[in-house]
C-alpha atoms as a printed R data frame, in Angstrom:
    type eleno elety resid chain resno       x       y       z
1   ATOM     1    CA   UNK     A     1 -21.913  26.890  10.736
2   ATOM     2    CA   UNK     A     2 -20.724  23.803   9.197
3   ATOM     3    CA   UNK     A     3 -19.155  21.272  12.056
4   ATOM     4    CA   UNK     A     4 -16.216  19.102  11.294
5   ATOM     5    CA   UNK     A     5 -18.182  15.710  10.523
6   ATOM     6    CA   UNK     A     6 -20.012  17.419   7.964
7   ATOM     7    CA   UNK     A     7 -20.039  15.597   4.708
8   ATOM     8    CA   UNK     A     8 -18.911  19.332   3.158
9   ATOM     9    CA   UNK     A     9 -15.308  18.778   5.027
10  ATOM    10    CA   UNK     A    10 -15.547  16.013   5.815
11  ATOM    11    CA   UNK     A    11 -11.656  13.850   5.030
12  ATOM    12    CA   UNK     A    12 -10.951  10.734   4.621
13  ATOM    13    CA   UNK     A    13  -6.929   9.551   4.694
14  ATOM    14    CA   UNK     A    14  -6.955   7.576   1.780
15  ATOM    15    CA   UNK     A    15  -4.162   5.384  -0.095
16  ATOM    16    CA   UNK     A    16  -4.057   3.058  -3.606
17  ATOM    17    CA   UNK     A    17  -2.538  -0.391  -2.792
18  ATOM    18    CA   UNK     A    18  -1.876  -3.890  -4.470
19  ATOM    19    CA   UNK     A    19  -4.144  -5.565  -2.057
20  ATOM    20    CA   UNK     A    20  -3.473  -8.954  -1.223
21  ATOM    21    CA   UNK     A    21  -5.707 -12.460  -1.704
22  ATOM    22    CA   UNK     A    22  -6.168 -14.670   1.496
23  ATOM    23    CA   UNK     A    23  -3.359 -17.487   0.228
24  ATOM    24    CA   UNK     A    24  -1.243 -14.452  -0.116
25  ATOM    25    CA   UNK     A    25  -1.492 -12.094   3.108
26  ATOM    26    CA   UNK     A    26  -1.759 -15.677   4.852
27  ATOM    27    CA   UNK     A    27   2.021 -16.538   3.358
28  ATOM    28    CA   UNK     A    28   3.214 -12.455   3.918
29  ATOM    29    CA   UNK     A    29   1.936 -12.797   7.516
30  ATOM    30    CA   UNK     A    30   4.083 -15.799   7.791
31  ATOM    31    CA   UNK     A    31   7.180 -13.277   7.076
32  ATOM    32    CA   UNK     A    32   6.483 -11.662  10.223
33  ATOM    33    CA   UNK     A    33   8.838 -14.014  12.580
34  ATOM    34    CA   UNK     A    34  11.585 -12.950  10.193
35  ATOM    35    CA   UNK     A    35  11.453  -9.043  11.725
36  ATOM    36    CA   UNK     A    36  11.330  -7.030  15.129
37  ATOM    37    CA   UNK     A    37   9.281  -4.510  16.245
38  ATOM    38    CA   UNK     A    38   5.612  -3.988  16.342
39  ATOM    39    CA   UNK     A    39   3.986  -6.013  13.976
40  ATOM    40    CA   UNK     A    40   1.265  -5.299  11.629
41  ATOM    41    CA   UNK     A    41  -2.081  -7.228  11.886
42  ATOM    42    CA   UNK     A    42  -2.220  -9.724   8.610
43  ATOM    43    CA   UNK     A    43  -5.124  -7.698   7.522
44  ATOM    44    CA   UNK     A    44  -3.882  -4.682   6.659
45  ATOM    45    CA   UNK     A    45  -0.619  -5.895   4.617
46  ATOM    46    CA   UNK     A    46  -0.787  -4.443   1.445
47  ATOM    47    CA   UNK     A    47   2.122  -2.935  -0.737
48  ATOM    48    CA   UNK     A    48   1.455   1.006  -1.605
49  ATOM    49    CA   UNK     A    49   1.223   2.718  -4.344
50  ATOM    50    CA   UNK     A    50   0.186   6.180  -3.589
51  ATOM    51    CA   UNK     A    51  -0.097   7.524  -0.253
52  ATOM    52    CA   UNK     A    52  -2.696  10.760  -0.413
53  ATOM    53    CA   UNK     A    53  -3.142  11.428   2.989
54  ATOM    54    CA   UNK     A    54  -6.359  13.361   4.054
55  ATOM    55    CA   UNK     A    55  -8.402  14.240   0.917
56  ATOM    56    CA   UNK     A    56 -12.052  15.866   0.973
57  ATOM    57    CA   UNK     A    57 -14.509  13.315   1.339
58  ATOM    58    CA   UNK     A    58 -15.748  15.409  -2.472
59  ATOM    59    CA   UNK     A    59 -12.916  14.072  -4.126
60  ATOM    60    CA   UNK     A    60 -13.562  10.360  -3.644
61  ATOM    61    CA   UNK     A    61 -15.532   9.826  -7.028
62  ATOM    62    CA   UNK     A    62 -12.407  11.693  -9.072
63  ATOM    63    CA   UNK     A    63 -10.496   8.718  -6.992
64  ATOM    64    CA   UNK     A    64 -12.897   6.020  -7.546
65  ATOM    65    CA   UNK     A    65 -13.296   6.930 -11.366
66  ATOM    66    CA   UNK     A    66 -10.038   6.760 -11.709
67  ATOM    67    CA   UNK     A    67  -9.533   3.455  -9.756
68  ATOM    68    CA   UNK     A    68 -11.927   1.939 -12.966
69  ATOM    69    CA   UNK     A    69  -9.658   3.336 -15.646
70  ATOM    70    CA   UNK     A    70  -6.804   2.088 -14.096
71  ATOM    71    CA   UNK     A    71  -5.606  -0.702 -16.505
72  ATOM    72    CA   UNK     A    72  -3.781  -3.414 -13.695
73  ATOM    73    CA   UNK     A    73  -1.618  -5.671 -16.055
74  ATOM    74    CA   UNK     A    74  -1.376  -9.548 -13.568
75  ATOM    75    CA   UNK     A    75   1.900  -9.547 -12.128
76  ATOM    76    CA   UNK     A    76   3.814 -12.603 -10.431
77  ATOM    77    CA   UNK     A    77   5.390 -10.685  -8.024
78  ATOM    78    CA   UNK     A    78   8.295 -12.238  -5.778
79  ATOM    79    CA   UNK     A    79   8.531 -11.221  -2.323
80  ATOM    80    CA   UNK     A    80  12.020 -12.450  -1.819
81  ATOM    81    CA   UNK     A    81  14.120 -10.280   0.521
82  ATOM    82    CA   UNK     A    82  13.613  -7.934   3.870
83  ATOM    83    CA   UNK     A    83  15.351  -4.559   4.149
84  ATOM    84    CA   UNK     A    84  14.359  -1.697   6.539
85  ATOM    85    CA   UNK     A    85  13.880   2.063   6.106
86  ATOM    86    CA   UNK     A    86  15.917   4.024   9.232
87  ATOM    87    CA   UNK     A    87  14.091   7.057  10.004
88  ATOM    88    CA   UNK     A    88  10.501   5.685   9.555
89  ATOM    89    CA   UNK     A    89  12.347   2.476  11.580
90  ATOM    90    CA   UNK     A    90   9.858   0.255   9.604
91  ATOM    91    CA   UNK     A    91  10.873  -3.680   8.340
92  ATOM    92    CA   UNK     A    92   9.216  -4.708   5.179
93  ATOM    93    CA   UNK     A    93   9.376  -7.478   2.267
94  ATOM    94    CA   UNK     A    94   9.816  -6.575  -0.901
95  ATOM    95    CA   UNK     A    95  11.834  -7.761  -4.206
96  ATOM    96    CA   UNK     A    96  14.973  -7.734  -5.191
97  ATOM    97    CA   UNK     A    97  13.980  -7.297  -8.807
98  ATOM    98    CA   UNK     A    98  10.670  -5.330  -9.227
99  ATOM    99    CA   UNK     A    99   8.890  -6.508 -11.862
100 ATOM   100    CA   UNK     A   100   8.506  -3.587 -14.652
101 ATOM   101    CA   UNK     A   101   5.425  -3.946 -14.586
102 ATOM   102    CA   UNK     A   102   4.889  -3.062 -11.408
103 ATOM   103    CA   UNK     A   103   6.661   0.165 -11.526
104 ATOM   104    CA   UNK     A   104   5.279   1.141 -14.913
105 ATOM   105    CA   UNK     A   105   1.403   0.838 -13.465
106 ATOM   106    CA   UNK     A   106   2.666   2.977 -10.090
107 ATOM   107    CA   UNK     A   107   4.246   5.840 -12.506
108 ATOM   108    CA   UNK     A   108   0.689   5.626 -14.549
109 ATOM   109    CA   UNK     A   109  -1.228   5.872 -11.213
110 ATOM   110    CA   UNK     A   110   0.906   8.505 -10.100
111 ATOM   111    CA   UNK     A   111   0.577  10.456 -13.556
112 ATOM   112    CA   UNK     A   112  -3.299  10.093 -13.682
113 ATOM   113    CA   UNK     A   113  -3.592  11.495  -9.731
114 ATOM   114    CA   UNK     A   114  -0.888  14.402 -10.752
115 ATOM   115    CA   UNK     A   115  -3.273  15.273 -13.780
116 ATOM   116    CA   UNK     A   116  -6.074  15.058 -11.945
117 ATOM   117    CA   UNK     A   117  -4.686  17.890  -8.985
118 ATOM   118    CA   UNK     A   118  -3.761  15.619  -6.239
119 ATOM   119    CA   UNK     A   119  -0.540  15.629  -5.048
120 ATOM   120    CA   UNK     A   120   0.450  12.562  -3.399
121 ATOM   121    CA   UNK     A   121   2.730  11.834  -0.387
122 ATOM   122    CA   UNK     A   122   4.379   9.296  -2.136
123 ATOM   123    CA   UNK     A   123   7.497  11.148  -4.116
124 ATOM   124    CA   UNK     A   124  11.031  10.135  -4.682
125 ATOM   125    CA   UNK     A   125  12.135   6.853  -6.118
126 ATOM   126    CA   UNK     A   126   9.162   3.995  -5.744
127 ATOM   127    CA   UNK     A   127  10.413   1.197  -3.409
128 ATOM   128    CA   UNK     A   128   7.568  -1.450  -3.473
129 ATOM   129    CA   UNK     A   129   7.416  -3.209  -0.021
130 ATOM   130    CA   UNK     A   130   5.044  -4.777   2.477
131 ATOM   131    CA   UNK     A   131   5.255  -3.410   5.937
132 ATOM   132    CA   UNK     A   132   5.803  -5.949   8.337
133 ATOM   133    CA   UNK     A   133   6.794  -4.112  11.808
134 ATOM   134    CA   UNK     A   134   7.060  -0.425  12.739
135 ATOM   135    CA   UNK     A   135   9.112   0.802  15.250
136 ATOM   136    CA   UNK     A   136  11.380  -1.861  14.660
137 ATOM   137    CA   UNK     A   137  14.727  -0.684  15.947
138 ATOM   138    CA   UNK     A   138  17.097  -2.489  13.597
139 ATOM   139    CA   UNK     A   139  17.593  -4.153  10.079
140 ATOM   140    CA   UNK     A   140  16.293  -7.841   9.765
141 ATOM   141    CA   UNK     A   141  18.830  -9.853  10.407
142 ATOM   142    CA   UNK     A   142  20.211 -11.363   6.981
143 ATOM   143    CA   UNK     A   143  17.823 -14.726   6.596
144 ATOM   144    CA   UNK     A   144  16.914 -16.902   3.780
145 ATOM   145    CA   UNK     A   145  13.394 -17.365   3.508
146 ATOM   146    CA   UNK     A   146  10.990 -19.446   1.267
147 ATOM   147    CA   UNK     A   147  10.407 -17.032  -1.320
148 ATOM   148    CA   UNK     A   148   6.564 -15.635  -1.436
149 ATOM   149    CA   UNK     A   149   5.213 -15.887  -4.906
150 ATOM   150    CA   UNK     A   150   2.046 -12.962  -5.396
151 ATOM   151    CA   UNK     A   151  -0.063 -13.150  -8.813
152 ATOM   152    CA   UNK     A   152  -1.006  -9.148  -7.973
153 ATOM   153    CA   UNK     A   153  -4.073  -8.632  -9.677
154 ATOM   154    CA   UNK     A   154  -5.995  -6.333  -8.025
155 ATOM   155    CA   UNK     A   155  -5.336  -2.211  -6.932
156 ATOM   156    CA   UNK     A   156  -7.484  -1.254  -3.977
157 ATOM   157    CA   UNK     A   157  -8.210   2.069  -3.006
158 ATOM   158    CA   UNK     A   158  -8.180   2.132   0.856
159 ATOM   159    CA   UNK     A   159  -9.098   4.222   3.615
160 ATOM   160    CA   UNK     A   160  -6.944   4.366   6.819
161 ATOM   161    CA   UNK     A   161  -9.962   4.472   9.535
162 ATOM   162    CA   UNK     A   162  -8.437   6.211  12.436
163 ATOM   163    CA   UNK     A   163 -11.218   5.301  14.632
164 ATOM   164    CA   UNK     A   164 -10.976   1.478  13.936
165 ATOM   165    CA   UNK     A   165  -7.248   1.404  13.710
166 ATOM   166    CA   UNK     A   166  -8.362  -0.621  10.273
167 ATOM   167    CA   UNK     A   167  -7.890  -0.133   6.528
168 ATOM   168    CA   UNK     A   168 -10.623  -0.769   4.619
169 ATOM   169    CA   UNK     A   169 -10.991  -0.942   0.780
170 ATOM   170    CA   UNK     A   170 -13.173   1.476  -0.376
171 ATOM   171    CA   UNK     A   171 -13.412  -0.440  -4.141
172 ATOM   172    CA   UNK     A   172 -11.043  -3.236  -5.784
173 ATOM   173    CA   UNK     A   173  -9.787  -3.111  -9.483
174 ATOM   174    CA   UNK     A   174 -10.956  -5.115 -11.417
């Protein structure tokens, strides 16, 4: 009998995120004021590009492998307005204008993990944000802020430790 630590089904809940420098998260964590609701600790802002959920522990060198071909173009990304999704009830940063970048390197990501037999959670139109708050129970108020200026260079892919509570980059690209 196999028991449910075993490394044989073992899962891990696993995501692929822009992953922030110090100067960066430091400046997005600054954001936080700006929005109500239950904050999220500096150290786990990130901006998503692939949810996958729980995925067999065996899968993580298809992941990892995958995480090394990824080509991750530097992109000056400009965190420049707050919105809020409803049903989720989450406040976030994000950009007004995406840079195309950006969405052509989450459609590649999300091509490469289709190909490869994963389905990811993320689906629909891409919306690249930063979670600031969940259970935030209304829209940011309409604020002008000083705009946060990211040079994105680096894709992370990141486990969601549900014993910690923390996320913790299993390998950086490049």
């Amino acid at each position: 009998m196999i028991s449910n630590d075993s490394p044989a089904t073992a899962t891990r809940k696993l995501f692929f995120a822009l992953w922030p420098d110090p100067a960066t998260r430091a400046a997005l964590a600054r954001l936080m004021p700006l929005v109500q609701g239950r904050h999220i600790p500096p150290a786990k802002l990130h901006l998503t590009l692939a949810f996958l959920g729980q995925q067999d522990a065996s899968r993580l060198p298809t992941l990892l492998a995958m995480l090394q071909r990824l080509t991750v173009p530097a992109m000056p990304l400009r965190i420049d307005c707050l919105g809020y999704f409803t049903r989720p009830r989450i406040a976030w940063a994000g950009m007004a204008q995406p840079p195309a970048a950006l969405l052509e390197l989450q459609a590649r990501l999300m091509a490469a993990l289709m190909a490869a037999g994963f389905d990811p959670a993320t689906h629909g139109e891409f919306k690249p944000h930063i979670t600031l708050a969940r259970e935030a129970h209304q829209a940011p108020p309409a604020t002008a802020f000083e705009p946060v200026l990211w040079h994105a260079t680096q894709v992370a892919l990141v486990e969601s430790d549900m014993a910690s509570g923390k996320y913790l980059p299993l390998a950086l690209n490049p």
